[in-house]
C-alpha positions in Angstrom: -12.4 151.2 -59.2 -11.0 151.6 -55.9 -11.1 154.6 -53.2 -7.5 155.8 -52.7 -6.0 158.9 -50.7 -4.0 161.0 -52.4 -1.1 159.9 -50.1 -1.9 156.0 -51.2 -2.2 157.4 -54.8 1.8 158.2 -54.5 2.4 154.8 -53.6 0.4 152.9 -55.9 2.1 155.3 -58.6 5.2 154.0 -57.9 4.8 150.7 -57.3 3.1 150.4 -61.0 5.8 151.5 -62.4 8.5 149.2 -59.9 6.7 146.2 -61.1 6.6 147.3 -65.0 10.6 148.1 -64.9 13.4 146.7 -62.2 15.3 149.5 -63.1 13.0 151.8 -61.2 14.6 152.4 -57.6 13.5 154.7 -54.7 15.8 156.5 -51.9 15.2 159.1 -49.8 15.5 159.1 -45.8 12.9 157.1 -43.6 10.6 155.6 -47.0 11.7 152.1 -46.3 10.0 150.3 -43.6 8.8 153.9 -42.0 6.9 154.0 -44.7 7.5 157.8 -45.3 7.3 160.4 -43.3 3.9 161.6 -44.6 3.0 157.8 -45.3 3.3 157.8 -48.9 5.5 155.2 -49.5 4.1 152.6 -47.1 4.2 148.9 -48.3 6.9 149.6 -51.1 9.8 148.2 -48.6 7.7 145.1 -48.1 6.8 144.4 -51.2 9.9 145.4 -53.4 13.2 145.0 -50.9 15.5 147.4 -49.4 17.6 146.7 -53.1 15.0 148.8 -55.1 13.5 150.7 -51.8 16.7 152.5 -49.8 16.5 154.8 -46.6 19.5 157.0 -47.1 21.5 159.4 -44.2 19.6 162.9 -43.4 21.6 164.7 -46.4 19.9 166.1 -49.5 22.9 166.7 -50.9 23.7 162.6 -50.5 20.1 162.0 -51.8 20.4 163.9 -55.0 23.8 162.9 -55.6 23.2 159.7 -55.5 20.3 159.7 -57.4 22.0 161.2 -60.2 24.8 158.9 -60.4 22.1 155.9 -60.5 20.1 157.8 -63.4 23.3 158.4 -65.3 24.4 154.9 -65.3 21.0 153.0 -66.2 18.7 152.4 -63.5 15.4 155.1 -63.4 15.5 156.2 -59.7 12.7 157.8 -57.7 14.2 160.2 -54.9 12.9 162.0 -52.1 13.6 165.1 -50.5 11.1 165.0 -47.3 9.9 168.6 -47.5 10.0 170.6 -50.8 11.7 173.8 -48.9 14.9 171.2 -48.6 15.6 171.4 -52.5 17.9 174.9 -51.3 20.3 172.7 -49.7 20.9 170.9 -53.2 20.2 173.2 -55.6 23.2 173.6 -57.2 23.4 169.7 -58.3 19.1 170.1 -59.5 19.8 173.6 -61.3 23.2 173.4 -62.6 23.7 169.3 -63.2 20.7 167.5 -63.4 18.7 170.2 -65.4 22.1 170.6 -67.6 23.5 167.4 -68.3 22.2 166.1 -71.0 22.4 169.8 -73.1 26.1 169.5 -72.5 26.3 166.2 -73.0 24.9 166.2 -76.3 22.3 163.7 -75.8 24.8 161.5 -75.0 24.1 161.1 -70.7 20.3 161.4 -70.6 19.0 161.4 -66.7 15.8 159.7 -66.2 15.0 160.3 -62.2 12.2 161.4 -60.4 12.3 164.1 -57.3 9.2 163.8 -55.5 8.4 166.1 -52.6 6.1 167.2 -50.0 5.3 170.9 -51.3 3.2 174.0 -50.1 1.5 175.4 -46.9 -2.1 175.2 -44.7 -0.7 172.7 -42.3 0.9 175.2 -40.0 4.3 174.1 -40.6 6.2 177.5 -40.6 7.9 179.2 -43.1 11.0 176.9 -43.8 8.2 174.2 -44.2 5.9 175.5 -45.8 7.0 176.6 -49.4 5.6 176.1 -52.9 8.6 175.3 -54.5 7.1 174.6 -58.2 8.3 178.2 -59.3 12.3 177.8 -58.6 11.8 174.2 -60.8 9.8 175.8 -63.5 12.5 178.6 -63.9 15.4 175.9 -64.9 15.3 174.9 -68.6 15.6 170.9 -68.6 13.3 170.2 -65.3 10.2 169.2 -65.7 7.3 170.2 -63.6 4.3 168.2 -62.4 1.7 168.8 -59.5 -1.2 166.7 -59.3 -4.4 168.0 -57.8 -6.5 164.4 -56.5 -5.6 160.8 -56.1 -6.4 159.8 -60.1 -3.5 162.2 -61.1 -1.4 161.7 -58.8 -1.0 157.9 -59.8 -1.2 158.6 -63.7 1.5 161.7 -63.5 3.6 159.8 -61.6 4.1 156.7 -63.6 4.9 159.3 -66.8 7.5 161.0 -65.0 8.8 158.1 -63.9 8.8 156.8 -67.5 9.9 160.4 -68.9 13.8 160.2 -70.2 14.2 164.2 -68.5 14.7 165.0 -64.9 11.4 165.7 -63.4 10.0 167.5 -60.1 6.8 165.9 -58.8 5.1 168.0 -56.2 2.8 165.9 -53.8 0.8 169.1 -51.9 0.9 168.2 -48.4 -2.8 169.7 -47.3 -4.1 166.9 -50.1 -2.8 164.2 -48.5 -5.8 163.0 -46.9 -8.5 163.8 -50.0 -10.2 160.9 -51.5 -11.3 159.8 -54.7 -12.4 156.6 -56.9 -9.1 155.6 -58.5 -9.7 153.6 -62.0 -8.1 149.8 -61.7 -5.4 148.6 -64.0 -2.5 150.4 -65.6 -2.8 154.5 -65.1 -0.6 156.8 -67.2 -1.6 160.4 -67.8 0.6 162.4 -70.2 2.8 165.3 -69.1 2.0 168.6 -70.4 -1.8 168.0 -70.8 -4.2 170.4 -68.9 -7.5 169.2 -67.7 -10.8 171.3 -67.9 -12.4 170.1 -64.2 -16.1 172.5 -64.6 -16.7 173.6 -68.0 -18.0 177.3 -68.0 -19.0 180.4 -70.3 -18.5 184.0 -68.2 -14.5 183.3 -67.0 -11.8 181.0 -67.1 -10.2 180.2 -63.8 -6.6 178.2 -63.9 -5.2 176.8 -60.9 -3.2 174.0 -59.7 -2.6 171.4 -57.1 -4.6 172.4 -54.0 -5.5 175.5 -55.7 -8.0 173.4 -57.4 -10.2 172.5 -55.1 -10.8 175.8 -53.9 -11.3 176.9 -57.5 -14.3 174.7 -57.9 -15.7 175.3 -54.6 -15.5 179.3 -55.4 -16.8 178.2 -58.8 -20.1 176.3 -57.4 -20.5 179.5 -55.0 -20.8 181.2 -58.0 -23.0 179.3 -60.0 -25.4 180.3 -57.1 -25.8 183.5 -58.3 -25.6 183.0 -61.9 -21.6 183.0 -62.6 -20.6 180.4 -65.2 -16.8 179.7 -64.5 -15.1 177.5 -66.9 -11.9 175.7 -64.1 -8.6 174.0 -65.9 -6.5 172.0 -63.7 -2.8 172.2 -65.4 -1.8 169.1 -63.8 1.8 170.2 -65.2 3.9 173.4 -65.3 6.6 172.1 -68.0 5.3 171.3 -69.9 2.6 173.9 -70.0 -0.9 172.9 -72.2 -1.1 176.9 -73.5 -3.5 175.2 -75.8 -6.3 174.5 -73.7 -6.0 177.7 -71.6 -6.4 179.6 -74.8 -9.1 177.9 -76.3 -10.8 178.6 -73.1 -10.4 182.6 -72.8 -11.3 182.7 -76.8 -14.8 181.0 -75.0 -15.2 182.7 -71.6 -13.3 186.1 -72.4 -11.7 186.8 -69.1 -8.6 185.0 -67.3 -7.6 184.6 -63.4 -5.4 182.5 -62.0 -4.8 180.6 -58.6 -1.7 180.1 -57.3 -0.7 179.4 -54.3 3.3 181.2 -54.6 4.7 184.5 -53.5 3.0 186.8 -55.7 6.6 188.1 -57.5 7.1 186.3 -60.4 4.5 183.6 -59.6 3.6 180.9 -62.5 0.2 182.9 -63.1 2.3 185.5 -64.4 3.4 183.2 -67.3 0.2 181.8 -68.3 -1.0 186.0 -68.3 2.1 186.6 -70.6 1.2 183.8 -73.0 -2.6 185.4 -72.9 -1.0 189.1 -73.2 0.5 188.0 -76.3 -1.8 185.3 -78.2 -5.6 185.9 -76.9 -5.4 189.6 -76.1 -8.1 190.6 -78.5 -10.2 187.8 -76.9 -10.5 189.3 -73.5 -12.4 191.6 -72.3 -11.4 192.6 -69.4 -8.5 193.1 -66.5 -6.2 189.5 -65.9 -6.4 188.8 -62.2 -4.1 186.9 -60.6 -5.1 185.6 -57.1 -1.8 184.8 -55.1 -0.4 184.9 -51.0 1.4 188.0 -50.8 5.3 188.2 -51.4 5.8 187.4 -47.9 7.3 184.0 -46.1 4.1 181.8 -45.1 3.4 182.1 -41.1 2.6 179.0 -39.0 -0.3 181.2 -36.8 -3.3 179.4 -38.6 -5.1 182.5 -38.9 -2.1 184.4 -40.2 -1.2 181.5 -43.1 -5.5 181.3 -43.9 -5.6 184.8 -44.5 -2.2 184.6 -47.1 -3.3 181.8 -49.1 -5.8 182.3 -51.6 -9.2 180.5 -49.7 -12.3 179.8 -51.9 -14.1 182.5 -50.1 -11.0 185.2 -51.8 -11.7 183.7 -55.3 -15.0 183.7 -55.2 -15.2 187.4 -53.9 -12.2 188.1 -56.4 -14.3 186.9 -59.5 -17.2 188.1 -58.6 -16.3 191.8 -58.0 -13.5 191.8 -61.4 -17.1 190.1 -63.3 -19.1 193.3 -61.2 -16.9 196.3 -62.2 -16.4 195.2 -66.1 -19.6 194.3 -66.5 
């Protein structure tokens, strides 16, 4: 058991997976000996060579171009576009190639390549830098979505989508780089698509993701203070979605709110409400509350870009006055 950051956690991710399978390359500008620009690659250039580990020119459009090419002709390639607001400059080869190829193809190109990305706000970076991007990846049939919440996940998610034969988006939340957590030793794979139930509870179901999370449980200990049991899933993954184990916790708790750091419009909480709508909606007994930042772009003015995210203060207050009205 060691103590990793969750910005270490990318790197030991990868590099278990580079030493299980030389087809496993990385590119993306400034990861080599820079080591990243958010660190999370440091010690991959040393240890694996500029062959496997490539800085490439400042152009998405190169890096995901490239990338593709390498996936489509054998190697498994790890790319990076530096912050997650960049995938606009090449989302026409993500949405309408990488995501598509291997429908048209009929199975015959499959692309097996990772996009990793610094995603989401609270470091004051402004509103082109500052995006939760997870909703314009879930919207694309053939992307897969992950977006890992602590250090543990981080490395086990990241060595399946590196291992995964479909494109897949891995999200690495910039405000978690720092966290710490004991990290298992040894080999780490955690498998896309499975949910994880963080606090179990009995008076209301809570689903959140990524940095979400944290503030989740914090709201959730608040309320445990005053008597509030709240039952907090981690979804780890997007697409696949575990509808499985949020429904088996609404048919327990009997009410549903969800965290999510997006715009409000269209925001992955309005899925997972859907799926309850339609296959728990005798189980709940009361009003679906999604917590969200409003459909606005994120400022840099700290106090501005605290008050649009959802804080554990919000979800607390949220819960507690949704649980106070339909009591």
């Amino acid at each position: 058991m060691a103590e990793l950051t969750y910005r270490t956690a990318v790197a030991r991710g990868i590099a278990q997976e580079m030493e299980r399978d030389q087809s496993v390359v990385m590119l993306g500008e400034d990861i080599g000996a820079a080591g990243g620009v958010f660190k999370t690659t440091e010690g991959l250039f040393a240890r694996f060579g500029p062959e496997r580990v490539r800085d490439t020119p400042i152009s998405e459009q190169a890096i995901i171009g490239a990338a593709m090419g390498a996936a489509m002709t054998g190697l498994r390639p790890v790319a990076e576009l530096m912050f997650s607001d960049f995938f606009g400059v090449a989302w026409d080869m993500v949405a309408n190639q990488i995501a598509k190829t291997r429908y048209m193809t009929d199975g015959q190109v499959s692309l097996p390549l990772v996009i990793r990305t610094a995603n989401g706000g609270g470091l004051r970076f402004g509103a082109q830098h500052s995006q939760s991007i997870e909703n314009w990846a879930m919207a694309i049939p053939g992307l897969k979505v992950v977006a890992p919440s602590n250090p543990a996940d981080m490395v086990g998610l990241m060595a399946a989508a590196i291992r995964d034969p479909d494109p897949v988006i891995v999200c690495e939340h910039k405000a978690l780089f720092a966290d710490k957590a004991d990290v298992p030793d040894g080999e780490l794979v955690e498998p896309l698509g499975k949910a994880k139930i963080l606090r179990e509870g009995t008076d209301a179901t809570v689903v959140a993701l990524a940095a979400m999370v944290p503030r989740a449980l914090a709201a959730a200990e608040t309320l445990a203070g005053e008597g509030i049991s709240i039952e907090v899933i981690d979804l780890r993954t997007l697409v696949p979605l575990d509808v499985s184990t949020v429904l088996a916790s609404i048919e327990k708790t009997s009410r549903l709110f969800t965290v999510e750091e997006n715009p409000r419009l269209c925001g992955w909480g309005a899925e997972v409400v859907s799926i309850a709508a339609e296959e728990a909606i005798y189980s709940i007994d009361g009003p679906v509350v999604r917590i969200t930042t409003p459909h606005v772009p994120l400022a840099a003015n700290p106090i501005l870009e605290d008050a649009q995210m959802p804080s554990a203060e919000r979800i607390a207050a949220t819960i507690r006055t949704t649980l106070e009205v339909t009591a």
